[in-house]
C-alpha positions in Angstrom: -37.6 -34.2 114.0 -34.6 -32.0 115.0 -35.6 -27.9 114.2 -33.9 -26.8 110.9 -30.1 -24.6 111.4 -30.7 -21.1 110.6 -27.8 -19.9 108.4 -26.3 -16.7 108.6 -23.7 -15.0 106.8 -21.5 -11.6 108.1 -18.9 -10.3 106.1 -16.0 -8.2 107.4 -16.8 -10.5 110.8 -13.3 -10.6 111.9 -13.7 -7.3 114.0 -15.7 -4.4 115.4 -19.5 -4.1 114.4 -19.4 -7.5 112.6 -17.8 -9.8 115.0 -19.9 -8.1 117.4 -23.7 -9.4 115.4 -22.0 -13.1 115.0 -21.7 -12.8 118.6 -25.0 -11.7 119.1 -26.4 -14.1 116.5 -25.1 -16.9 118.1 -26.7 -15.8 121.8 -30.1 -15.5 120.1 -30.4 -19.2 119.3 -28.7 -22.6 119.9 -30.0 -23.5 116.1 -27.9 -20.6 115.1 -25.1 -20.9 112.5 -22.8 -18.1 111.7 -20.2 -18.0 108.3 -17.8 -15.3 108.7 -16.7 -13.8 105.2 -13.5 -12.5 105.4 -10.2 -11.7 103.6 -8.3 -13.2 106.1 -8.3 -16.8 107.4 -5.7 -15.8 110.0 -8.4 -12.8 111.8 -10.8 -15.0 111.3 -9.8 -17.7 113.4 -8.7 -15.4 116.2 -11.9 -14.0 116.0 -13.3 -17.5 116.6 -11.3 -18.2 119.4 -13.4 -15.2 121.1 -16.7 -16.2 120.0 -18.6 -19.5 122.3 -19.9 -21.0 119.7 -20.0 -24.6 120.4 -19.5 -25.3 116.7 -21.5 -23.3 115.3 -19.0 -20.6 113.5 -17.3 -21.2 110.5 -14.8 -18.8 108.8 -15.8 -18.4 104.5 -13.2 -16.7 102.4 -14.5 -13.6 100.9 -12.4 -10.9 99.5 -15.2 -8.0 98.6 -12.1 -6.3 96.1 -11.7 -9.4 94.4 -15.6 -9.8 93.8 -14.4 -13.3 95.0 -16.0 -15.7 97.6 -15.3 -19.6 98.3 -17.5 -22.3 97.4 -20.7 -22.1 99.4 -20.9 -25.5 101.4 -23.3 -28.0 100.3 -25.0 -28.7 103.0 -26.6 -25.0 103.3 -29.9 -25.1 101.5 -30.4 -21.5 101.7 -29.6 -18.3 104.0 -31.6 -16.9 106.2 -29.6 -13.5 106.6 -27.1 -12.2 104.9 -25.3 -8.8 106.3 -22.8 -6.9 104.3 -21.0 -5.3 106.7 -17.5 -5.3 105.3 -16.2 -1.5 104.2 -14.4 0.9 104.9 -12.8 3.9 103.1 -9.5 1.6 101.9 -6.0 1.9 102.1 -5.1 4.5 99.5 -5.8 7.9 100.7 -4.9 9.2 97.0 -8.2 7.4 96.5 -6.1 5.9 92.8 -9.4 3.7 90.7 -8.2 0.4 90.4 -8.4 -1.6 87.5 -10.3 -4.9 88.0 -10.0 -8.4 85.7 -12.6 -7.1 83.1 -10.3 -4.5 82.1 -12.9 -2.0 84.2 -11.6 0.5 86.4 -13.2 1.0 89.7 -13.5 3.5 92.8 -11.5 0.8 95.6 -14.0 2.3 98.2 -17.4 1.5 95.9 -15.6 -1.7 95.4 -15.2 -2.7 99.0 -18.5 -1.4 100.5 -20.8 -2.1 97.1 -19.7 -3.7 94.1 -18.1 -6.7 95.8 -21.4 -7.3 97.9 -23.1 -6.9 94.8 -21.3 -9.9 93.2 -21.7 -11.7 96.2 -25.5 -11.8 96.2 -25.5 -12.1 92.3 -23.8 -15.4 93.4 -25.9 -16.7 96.0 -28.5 -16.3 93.7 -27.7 -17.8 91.2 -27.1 -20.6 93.3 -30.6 -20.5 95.0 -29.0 -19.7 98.4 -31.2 -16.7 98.3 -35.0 -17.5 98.9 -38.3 -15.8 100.1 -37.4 -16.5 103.5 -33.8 -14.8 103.4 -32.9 -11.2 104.4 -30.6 -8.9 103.1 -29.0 -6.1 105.4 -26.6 -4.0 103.7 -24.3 -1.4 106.0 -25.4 2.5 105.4 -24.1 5.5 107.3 -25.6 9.1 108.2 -22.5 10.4 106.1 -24.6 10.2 103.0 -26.7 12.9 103.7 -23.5 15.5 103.5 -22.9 16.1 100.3 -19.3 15.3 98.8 -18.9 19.1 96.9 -21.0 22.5 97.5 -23.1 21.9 93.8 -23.7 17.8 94.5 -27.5 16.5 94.3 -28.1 13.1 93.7 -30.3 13.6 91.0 -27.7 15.1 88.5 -25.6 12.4 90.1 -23.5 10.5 87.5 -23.5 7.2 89.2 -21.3 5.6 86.6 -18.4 8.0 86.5 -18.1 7.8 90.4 -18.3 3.9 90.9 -15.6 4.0 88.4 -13.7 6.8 90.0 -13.6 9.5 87.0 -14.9 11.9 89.2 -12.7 13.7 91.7 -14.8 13.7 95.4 -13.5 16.4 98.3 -12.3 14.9 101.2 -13.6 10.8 100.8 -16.1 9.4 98.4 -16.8 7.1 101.6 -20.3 8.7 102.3 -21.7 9.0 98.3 -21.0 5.6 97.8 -22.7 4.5 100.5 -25.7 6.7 99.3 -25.6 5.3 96.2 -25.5 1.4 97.9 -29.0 2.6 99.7 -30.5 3.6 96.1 -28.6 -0.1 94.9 -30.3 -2.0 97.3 -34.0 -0.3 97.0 -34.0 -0.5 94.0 -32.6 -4.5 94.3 -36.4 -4.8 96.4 -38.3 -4.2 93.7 -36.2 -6.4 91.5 -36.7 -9.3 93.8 -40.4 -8.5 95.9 -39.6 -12.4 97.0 -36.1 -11.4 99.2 -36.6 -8.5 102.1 -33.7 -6.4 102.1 -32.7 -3.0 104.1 -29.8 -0.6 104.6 -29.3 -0.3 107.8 -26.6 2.1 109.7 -25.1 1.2 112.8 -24.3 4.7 113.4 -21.2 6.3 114.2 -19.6 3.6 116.3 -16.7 3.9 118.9 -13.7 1.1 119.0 -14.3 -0.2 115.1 -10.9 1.2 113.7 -12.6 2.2 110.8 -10.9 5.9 111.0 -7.3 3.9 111.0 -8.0 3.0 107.6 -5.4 4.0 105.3 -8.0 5.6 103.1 -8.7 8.1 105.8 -6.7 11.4 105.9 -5.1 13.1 108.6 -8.1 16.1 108.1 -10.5 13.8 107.4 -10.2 12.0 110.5 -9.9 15.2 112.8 -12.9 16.2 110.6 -15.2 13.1 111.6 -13.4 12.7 115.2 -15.1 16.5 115.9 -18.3 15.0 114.2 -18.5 12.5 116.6 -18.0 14.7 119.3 -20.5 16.8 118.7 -23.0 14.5 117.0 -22.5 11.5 119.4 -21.6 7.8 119.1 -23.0 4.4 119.5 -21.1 1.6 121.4 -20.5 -1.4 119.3 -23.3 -3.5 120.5 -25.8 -0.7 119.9 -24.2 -0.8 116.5 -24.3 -4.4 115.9 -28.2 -4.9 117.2 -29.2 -2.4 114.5 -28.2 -4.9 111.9 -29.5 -8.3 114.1 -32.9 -6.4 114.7 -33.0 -5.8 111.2 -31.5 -9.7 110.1 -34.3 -11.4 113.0 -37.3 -9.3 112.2 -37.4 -7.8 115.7 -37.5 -4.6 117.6 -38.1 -1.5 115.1 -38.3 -4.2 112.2 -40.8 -6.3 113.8 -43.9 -7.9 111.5 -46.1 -5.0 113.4 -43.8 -1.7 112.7 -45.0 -2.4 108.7 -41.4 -1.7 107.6 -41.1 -1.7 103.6 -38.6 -3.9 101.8 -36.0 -1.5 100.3 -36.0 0.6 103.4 -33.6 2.7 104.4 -32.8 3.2 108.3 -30.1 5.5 110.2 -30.0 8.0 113.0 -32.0 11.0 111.8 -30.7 13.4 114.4 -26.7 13.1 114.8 -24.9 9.5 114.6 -27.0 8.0 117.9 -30.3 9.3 118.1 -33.9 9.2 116.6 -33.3 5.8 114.7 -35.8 5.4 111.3 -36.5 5.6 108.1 -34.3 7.8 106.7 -37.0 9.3 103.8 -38.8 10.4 107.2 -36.6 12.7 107.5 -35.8 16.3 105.2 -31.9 14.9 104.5 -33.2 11.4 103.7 -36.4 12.2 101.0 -34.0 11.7 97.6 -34.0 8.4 98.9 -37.8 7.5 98.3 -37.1 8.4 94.6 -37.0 5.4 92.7 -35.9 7.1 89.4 -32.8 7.6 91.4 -32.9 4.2 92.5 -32.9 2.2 88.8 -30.1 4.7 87.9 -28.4 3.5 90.7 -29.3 -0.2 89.9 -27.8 0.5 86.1 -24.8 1.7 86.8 -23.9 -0.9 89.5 -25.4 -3.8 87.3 -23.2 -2.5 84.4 -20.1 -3.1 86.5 -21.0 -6.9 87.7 
């Protein structure tokens, strides 16, 4: 009897940290499959044309500000990892809310690095593509531990009014939305104790493009470019084995390092160094705090 396929899903695969853990993926085992989630079927496919994959690859139309994801294929059973990788800051540095088909408006950036991944799992529930053997890995950054205005704290935090973009942020609501997907997804652990899921930052990483993002101001990027300098940088496949470490069990999330569903895991000195859990760590404690996690879970499941 042949081994069963493991199935794996990457959004935003097309490029940088993403295309990077397919790759890896697929090295780690010939029983390996990889669907790439992405907007665009033309990326995709020159993405695959990099990859030697022998087959096992397949491109899987996913747009993350659309809350819209193709058909799931038949023949996959179930997932055994699932990484949301696909983000960004946007292309519309006025940072304008969007209004979706419900007649709801949105933040773009919590649409494309929460609220779209949210749907998508919603989905694959549903569909009983999610099972006690699957794992989540949702993309974090350090950038949530700097606060987005002098008087912020996440406990006064109204999580509704910023997913829907009410509430003018200084400089990019990049890094509070991603704080507020770590609270999302621990709290999403003790929803569902049967599916292991973790945020997981890949750190500041050189050569993704993310600062050419539209979203991202001219100050802004000087801002995080002097960060970087001063804080340090990964290299995209330091990056991209965070998230397969965490996706394969292995390394810092091995059975024997006791790591928690819900868990939330970054660099807790700079972008590069001292890699943990975050609540470890003096910047990172809010995000033990699971009153701040179901308000978190509330506001997001209000918008699905």
């Amino acid at each position: 009897m042949s081994e069963r396929r493991r199935i794996f899903f990457v959004t935003g695969a097309n490029g940088g940290v993403g295309l990077e853990a397919t790759r890896q993926l697929l090295q780690d085992d010939s029983n390996c499959h990889v669907y790439m989630l992405c907007r665009s079927k033309e990326r995709a496919e020159k993405a695959l044309e990099t990859l030697d994959h022998q087959g096992r690859a397949f491109f899987l139309a996913f747009d993350a500000t659309q809350d819209f994801c193709q058909d799931i294929p038949d023949t996959i059973d179930s997932i055994d990892g699932l990484l949301l990788n696909a983000g960004g800051f946007g292309d519309d540095p006025k940072l304008t809310p969007t209004t979706r088909q419900d007649g709801n408006t949105v933040c773009p950036v919590a649409q494309l690095n929460l609220l779209g991944h949210a749907a998508l799992v919603k989905k694959l529930l549903a569909l009983g593509k999610l099972t006690s053997t699957s794992r989540i890995v949702a993309s974090g950054t350090e950038g949530c531990f700097a606060p987005p205005s002098p008087n912020f704290q996440w406990e006064t935090c109204d999580f509704s009014k910023h997913l829907a973009g009410e509430i003018a942020v200084q400089g990019s609501p990049y890094g509070w939305v991603k704080g507020i997907l770590a609270f999302y997804w621990a709290a999403f652990a003790r929803h569902h104790p049967d599916i292991f899921v973790l945020t997981v930052s890949p750190g500041a990483v050189k050569g993704t493009g993310l600062l050419n993002h539209g979203g991202v101001t001219s100050v802004l990027r000087m801002f995080a470019h002097a960060l970087i300098f001063f804080k340090g940088s990964n290299t995209i496949q330091v990056g991209a084995k965070h998230y397969v470490d965490a996706l394969l069990a292995r390394g810092d999330f091995s059975a024997d390092k006791g790591v928690a569903s819900g868990s939330f895991f970054a660099h807790r000195k700079g972008y590069n160094q001292d890699f943990g859990d975050v609540t470890q760590h003096k910047a990172g404690k809010a995000f033990a705090d699971q009153a701040i996690q179901d308000r978190a879970w509330e506001a997001v499941e209000a918008m699905l």
